[in-house]
C-alpha positions in Angstrom: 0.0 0.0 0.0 1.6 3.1 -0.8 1.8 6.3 1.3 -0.5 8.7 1.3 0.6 12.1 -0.4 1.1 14.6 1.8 -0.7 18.2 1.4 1.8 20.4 -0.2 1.7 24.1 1.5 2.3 27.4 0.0 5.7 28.4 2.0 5.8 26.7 5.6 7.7 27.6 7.6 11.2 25.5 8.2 13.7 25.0 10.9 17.1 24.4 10.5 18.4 21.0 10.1 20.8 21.3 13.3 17.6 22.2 15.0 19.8 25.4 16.2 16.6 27.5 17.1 15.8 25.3 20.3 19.5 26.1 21.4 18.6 29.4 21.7 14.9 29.0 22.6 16.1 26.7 25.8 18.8 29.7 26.7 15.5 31.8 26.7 13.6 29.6 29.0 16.9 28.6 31.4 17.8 32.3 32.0 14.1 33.6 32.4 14.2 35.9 29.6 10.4 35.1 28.2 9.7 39.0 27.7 9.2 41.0 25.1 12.9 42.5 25.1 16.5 40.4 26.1 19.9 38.8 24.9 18.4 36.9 21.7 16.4 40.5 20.7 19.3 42.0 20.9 21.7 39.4 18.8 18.9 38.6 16.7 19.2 42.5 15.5 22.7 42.5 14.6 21.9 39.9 12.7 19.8 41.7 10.4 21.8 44.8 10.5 24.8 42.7 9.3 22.6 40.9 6.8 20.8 44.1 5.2 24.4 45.7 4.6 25.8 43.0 3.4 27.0 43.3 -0.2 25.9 40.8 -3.3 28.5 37.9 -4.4 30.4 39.5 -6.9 30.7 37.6 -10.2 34.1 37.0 -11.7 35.3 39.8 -14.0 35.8 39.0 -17.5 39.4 39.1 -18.5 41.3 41.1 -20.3 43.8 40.6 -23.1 46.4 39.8 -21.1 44.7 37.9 -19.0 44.4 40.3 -16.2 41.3 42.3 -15.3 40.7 44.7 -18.6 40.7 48.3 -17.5 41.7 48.1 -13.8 43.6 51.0 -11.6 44.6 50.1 -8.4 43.6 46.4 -8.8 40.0 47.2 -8.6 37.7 46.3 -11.1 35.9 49.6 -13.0 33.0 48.2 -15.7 32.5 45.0 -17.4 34.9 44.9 -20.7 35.3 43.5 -24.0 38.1 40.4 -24.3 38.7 40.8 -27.9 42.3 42.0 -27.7 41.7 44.0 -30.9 38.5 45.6 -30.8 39.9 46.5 -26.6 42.8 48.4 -28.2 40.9 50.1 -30.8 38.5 51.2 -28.1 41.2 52.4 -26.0 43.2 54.2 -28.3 39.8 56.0 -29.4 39.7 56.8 -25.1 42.9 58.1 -24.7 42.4 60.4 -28.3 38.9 61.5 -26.6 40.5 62.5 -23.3 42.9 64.8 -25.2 40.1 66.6 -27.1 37.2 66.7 -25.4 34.3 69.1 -26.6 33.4 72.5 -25.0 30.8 70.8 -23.2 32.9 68.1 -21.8 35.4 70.3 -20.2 32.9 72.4 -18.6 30.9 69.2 -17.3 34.1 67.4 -16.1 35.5 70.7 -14.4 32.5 70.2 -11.7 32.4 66.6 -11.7 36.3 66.3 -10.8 35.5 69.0 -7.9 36.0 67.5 -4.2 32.6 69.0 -2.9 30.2 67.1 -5.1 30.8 64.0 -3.0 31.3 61.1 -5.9 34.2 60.1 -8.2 33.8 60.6 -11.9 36.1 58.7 -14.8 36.5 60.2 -18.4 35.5 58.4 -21.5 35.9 54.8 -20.0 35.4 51.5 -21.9 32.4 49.1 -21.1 31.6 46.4 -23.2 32.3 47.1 -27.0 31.8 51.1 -26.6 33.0 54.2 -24.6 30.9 56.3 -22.1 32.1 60.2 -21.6 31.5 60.0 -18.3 31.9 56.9 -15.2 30.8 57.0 -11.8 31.8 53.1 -10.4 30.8 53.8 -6.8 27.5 54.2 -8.3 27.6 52.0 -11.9 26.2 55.9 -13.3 26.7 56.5 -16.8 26.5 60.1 -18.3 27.1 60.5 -21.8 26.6 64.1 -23.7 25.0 64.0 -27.1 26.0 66.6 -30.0 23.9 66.9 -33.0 24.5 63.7 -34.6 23.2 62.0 -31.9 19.5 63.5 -32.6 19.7 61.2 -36.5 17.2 58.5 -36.4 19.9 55.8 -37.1 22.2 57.4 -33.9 18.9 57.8 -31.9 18.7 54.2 -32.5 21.8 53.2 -31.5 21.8 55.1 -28.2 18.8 53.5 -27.9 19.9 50.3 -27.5 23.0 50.8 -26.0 20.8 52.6 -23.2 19.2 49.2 -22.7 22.2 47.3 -22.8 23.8 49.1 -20.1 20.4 49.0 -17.8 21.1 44.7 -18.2 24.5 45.1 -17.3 23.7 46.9 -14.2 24.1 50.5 -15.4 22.2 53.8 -14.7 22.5 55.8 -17.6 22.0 59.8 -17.6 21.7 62.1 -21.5 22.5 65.6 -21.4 22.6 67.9 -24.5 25.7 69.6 -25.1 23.6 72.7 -25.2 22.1 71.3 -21.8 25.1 71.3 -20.2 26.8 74.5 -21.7 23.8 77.1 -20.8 22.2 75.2 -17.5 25.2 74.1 -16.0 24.1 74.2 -12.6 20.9 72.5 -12.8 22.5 69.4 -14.8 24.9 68.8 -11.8 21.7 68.9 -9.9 20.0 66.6 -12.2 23.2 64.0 -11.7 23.3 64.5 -8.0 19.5 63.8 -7.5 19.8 60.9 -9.4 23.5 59.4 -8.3 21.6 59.7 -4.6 18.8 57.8 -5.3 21.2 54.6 -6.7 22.7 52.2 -4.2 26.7 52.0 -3.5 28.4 49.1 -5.3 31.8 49.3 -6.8 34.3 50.1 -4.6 32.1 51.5 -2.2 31.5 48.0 -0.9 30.6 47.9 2.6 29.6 51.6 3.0 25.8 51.0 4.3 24.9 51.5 7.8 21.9 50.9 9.3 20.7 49.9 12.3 17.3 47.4 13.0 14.6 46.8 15.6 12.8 43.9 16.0 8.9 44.0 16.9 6.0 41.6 17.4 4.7 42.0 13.6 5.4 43.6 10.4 2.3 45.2 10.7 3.5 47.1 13.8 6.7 47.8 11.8 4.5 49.5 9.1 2.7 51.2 11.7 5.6 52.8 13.9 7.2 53.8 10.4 4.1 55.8 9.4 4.7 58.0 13.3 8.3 58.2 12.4 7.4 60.0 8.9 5.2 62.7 11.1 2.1 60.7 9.7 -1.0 62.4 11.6 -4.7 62.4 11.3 -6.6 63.7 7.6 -3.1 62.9 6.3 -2.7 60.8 3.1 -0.1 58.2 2.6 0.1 57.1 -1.3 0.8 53.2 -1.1 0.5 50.7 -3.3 -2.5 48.8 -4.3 -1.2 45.4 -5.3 -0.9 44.4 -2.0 -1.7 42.4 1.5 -3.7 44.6 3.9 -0.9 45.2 6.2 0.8 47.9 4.0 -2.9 49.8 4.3 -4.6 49.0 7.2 -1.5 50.9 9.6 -2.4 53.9 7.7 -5.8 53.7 9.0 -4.8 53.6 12.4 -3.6 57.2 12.8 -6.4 58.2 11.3 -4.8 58.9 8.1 -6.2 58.2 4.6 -4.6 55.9 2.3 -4.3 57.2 -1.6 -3.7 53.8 -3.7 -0.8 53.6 -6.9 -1.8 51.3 -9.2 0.9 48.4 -10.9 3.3 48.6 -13.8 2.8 45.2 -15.4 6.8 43.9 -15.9 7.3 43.9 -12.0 3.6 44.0 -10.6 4.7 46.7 -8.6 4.3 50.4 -8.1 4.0 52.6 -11.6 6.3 55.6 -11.0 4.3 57.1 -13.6 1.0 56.8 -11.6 3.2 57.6 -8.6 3.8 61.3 -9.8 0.5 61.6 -11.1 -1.1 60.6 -7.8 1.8 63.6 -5.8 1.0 66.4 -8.2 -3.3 65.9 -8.5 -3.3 65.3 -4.6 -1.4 68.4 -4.1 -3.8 70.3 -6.4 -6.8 68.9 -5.0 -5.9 69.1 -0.8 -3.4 71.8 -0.6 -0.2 70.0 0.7 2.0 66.9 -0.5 1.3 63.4 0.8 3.0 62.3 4.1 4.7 59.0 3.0 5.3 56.6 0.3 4.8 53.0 0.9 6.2 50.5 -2.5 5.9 47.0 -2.2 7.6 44.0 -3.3 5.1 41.7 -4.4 6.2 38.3 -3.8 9.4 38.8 -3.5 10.1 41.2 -6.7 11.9 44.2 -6.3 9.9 47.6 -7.4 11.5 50.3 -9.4 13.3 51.8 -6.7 15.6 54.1 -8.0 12.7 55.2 -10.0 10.4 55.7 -6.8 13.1 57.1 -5.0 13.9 60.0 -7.0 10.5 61.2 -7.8 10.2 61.2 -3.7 13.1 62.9 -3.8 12.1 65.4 -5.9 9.0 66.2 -3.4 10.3 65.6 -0.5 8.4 62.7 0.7 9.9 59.6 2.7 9.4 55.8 1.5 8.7 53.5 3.7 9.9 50.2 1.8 7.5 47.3 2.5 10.0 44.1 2.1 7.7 42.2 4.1 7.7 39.7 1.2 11.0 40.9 -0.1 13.4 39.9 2.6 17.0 39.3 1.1 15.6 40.6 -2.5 17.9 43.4 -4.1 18.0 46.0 -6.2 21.6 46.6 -8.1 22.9 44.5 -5.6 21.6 46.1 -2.5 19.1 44.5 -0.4 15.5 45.6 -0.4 14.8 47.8 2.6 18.1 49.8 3.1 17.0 52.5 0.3 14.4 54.2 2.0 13.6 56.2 5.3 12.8 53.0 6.8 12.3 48.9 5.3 9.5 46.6 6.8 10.2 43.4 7.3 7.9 40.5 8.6 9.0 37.0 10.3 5.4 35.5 10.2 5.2 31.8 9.7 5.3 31.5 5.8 8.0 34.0 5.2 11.6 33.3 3.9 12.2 32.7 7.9 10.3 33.1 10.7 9.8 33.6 14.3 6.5 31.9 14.6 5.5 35.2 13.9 7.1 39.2 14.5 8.6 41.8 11.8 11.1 44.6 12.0 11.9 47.8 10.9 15.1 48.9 9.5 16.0 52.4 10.3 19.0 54.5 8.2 20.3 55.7 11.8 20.7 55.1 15.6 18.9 58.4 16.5 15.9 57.0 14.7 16.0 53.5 15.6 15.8 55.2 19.4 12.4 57.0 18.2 10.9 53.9 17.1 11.9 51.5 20.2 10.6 54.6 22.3 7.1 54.1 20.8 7.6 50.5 20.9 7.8 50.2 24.6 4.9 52.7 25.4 6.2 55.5 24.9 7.9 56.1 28.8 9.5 59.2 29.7 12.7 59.3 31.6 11.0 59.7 35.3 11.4 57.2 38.6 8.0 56.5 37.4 5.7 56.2 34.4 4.4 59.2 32.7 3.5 59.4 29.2 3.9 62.5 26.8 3.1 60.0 23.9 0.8 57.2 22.9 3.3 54.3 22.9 2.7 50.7 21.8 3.8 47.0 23.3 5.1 46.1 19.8 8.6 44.6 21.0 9.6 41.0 20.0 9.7 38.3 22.5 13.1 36.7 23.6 11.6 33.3 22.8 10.7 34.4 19.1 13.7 36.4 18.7 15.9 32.8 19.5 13.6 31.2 16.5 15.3 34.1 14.6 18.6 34.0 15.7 18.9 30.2 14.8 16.6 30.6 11.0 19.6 33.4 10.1 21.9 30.4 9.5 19.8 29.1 7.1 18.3 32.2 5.4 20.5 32.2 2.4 19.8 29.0 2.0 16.1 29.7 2.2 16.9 31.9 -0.6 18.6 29.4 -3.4 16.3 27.1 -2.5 13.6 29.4 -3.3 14.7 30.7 -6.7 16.0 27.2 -7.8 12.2 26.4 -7.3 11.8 29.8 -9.5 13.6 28.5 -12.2 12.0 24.6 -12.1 9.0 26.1 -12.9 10.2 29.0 -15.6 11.6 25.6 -17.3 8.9 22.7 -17.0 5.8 25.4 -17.4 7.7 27.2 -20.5 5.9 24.8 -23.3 2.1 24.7 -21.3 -0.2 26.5 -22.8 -1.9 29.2 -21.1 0.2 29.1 -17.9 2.9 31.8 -17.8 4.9 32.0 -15.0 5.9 35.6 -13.4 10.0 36.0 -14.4 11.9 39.0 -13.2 13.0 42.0 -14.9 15.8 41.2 -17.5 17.2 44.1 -15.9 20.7 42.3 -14.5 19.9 45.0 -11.3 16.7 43.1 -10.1 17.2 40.1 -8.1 14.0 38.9 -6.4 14.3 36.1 -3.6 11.1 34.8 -5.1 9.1 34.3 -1.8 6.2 33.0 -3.9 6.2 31.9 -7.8 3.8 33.2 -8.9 1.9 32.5 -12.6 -0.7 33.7 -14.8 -3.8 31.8 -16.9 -5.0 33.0 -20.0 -8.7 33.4 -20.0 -9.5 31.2 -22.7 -8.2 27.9 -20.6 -10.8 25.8 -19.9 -10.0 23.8 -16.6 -11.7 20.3 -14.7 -14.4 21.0 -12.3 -14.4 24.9 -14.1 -18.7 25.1 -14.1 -18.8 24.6 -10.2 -16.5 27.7 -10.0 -18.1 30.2 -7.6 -20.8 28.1 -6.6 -19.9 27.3 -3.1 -18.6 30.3 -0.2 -15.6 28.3 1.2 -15.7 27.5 5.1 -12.0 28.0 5.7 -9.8 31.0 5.0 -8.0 30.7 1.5 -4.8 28.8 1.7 -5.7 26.8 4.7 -4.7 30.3 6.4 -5.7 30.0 10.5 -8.1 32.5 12.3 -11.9 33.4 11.9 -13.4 34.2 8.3 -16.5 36.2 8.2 -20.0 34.2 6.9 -21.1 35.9 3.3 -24.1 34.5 1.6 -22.2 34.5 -2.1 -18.9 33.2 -3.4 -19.1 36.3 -6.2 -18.1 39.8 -6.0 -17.7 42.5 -8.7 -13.7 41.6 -8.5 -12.7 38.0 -8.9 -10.4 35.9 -10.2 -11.8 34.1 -13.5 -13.6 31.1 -13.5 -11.0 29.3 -14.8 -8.3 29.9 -12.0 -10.8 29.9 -9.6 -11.3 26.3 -10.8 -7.6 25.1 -10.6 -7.7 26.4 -7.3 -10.0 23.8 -6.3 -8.7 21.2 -8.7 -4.9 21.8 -6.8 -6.3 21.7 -3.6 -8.2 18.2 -4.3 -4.7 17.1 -5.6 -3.3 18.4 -2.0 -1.5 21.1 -3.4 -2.0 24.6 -1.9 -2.2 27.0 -4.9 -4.1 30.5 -3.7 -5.1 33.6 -5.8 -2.5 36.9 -6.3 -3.7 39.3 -3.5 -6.9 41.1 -4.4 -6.0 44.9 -5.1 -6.5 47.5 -2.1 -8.5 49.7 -3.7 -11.1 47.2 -5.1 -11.5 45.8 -1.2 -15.1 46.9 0.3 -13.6 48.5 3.9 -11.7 50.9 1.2 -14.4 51.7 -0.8 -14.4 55.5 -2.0 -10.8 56.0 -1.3 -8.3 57.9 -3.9 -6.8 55.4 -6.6 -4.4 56.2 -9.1 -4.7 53.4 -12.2 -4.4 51.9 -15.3 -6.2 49.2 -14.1 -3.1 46.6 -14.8 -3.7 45.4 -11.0 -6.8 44.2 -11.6 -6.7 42.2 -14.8 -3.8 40.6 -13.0 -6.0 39.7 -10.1 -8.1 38.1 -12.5 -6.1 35.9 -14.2 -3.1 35.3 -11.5 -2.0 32.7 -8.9 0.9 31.3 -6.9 2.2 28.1 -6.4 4.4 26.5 -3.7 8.0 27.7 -3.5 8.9 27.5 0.2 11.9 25.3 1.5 9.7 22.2 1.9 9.2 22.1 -1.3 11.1 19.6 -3.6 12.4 18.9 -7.4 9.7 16.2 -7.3 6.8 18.2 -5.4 7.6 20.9 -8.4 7.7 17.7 -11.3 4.2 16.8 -9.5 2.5 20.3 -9.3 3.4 20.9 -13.3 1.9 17.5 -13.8 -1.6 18.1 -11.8 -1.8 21.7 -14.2 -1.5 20.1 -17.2 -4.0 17.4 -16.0 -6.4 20.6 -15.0 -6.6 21.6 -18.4 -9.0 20.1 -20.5 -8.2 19.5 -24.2 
């Protein structure tokens, strides 16, 4: 008699295989530190604060024609490079002739960038790949190149064009000025570089440059919540947040009284348009009188948001981001990890996360002075009297000493968490690539996103007909989707004016009879009844996503043959 199969979950939660969590967990209990504060709290934060500043693996460089890294000073390595000797000594003969006659514009550019007081060191007409770039910033991988006339015929135009999105794969940030830009607004193009180079993380050899300090708290709800009071959030304010989301990036805003203003998705990442993100700043502006309070991206499932997009439109008006990594834990952008870009990065431990702590978030704050703030209100808010007095409302939102030692043991094993996770990725990009109808959800080919993949997550065209799909909607369901624990509320129909189609609604219930947990994408904020009437910027690419997306199991439980099985039990779904 064989075994019966066993119910394969979403992302359960999974100890480490030396079982080092009870070893802290026991030091909890033996020394009597069971309260919300203590010795594993405190480890458990350096942790993160040596994790989130920690810098990507770097791949090997390519070499050179002598065999050495091409285009090095100083031994360090300055862009990726070409390794066909001739076409690298043409291109750096052409260099060294541009560097001794450089146009008007050039020289007056290079003048400022070489000054001391703008902070960041510049490189002239430096070799990546196959072609030259006038300008090199490696501290930041920022490009600026300065077009003369030619550069406006359509064959140039298309040219630049695509060596724009060359350089964006490799990793580059890539900034066009005008020679006539540069030459009569001089001062406003260093601005213009500056805004941007500060919105970009630190790689090259700035290695190791981030600081920032964490504080671990009993959810990443409360995380979300403490970060809104440290951004001055106050009653009748508006936080712009995305829509595409789990209630825990809204619901905080709610609880200061505060009115969340919902940014629809861009559809390569799911994430936050920064298009609809400037449109939403400027119309609220016009329409209430004063700028929103805070900006709260999200990384869907794991997959980083255009950060140095959102970042520099904040920037430009002034208004903090709160990252929501909840999902995103160990997820970077340009090698930097998700979180540390920000005014503060959310992070949740709860039990299906890349680890847990049976439950509990943090908050990652840029400094100690503000970490301070936010462990002040998350310890009620006591003044420094022999007794308690309160000038605040505080909150009991610190992490336990037990849960903490859950953390503390699940760091040894979050990278591997993470490989695990996006090996499952790419199972799934390979044995669904040929099924028609299912597309699974790939990151960016933008070499600067790397997503941790929390959840894999898939779409089904419409016109798929699936087993079982005519008892779609026909039944309310008497658990909470995804076997999810607590209390759902009664409702009297399955169908609502937003729902996913029939036909993944069906494969829903087909997985789930196979014993595979397979839930719909998260429903969009703004189409949720308890935020009915509030202000939503869209182009309505959340919601056809809703409609036709899913995810399937990707946590560290999950095996080469669970994956084989789950891509066997679609294509037995589908009917024809």
């Amino acid at each position: 008699m064989s075994e019966e199969r066993k119910t394969i979950y979403l992302c359960l939660a999974h100890m480490s295989e030396a079982g080092i969590e009870q070893k802290y967990v026991k030091e909890a209990f033996d020394t009597n530190w069971v309260v919300p504060m203590g010795p594993n709290v405190n480890a458990f934060e350096k942790d993160l604060e040596k994790f989130v500043v920690s810098p990507q693996p770097k791949a090997s460089p390519r070499p050179s024609p002598e065999g050495k890294g091409a285009g090095t000073a100083k031994g360090k390595d300055l862009g990726v490079h070409t390794a066909d000797p001739l076409l690298y000594g043409l291109l750096k003969s052409f260099s060294e002739e541009n560097r001794k006659n450089p146009t008007e514009a050039e020289c007056v550019l290079w003048n400022v960038l070489k000054a001391k007081g703008i902070g960041l060191k510049f490189r002239r007409q430096h070799i990546i790949e196959d072609f030259i770039v006038d300008f090199y910033c490696n501290e930041k991988k920022l490009v600026i190149e300065l077009d003369g006339g030619y550069h406006r015929m359509p064959e140039q135009m298309k040219r630049d064009k695509e060596r724009t999105l060359r350089l964006r794969d490799l990793g580059y940030t890539e900034l066009r000025f005008t020679n006539e830009q540069v030459l009569c607004d001089t001062d406003n193009t260093v601005l213009e570089i500056l805004r941007v180079a500060k919105s970009l993380p630190l790689g090259g050899d700035s290695e190791g440059a981030l600081d920032r300090k964490v504080v671990c708290l009993s959810a990443g709800t409360a995380a979300v919540h403490l970060a809104l009071i440290g951004c001055g959030v106050k009653a009748g304010d508006e936080v712009l947040v995305q829509s595409f989301t789990f209630c825990a990036s809204s619901h905080p805003i709610t609880y200061l009284g505060a009115k969340p203003v919902f940014v629809g998705s861009e559809g390569e990442t799911w994430n936050m348009d920064p298009a609809l993100l400037e449109k939403a700043i400027v119309d609220r502006k016009e329409k209430t009188g004063k700028l929103p309070k805070a900006i709260i991206p999200v990384a869907l499932y794991g997959m980083p948001y255009r950060i140095d997009e959102i970042i520099a439109i904040a920037d430009k008006y002034g208004i903090p981001v709160i990252e929501d990594a909840a999902e995103g834990l160990g997820s970077r952008f340009n090698g930097q990890v998700l979180g540390t870009f920000g005014k503060y990065g959310v992070l949740s431990f709860n039990g299906n996360k890349m680890i847990t702590t049976s439950g509990g978030g943090a908050l990652i704050c840029r400094n100690e002075e503000e970490a301070d703030n936010i462990m002040w209100y998350a310890t009620q808010a006591r003044d420094a009297y022999p007794y308690y007095q309160h000038t605040a409302i505080g909150y009991n939102y610190r992490m336990s000493n037990v849960c903490a030692g859950i953390g503390r043991g699940q760091m040894t094993v979050l990278n591997d968490h993470i490989v695990h996770h996006k090996h499952v990725q790419s199972l799934y990009e390979e044995q669904l690539k040929d099924v028609p109808g299912v597309h699974i959800h790939k990151q960016p080919t933008d070499k600067r996103y790397d997503a941790n993949f929390w959840l894999c997550a898939a779409t089904l065209d419409k016109g798929v007909k699936i087993q079982g799909q005519e008892q779609a909607y026909k039944e309310v369901i008497k658990t909470a989707v995804g076997g999810a624990a607590g209390v759902i509320h009664a409702v009297d129909t399955a169908v609502t004016d937003c729902q996913p189609n029939e036909n993944v609604e069906a494969l829903r219930m087909f997985m789930l009879d196979k014993k595979i947990e397979c839930r719909p994408v998260w429903k969009p904020m703004h189409k949720q009844p308890v935020y009915a009437g509030a202000p939503v910027y869209t182009n309505g690419i959340e919601e056809e996503i809703f409609k036709v997306g899913f995810c399937l199991p990707a946590g560290p439980w999950v095996t080469d043959e669970d994956v084989k099985y789950i891509v066997e039990c679609i294509k037995e779904a589908i009917v024809g």
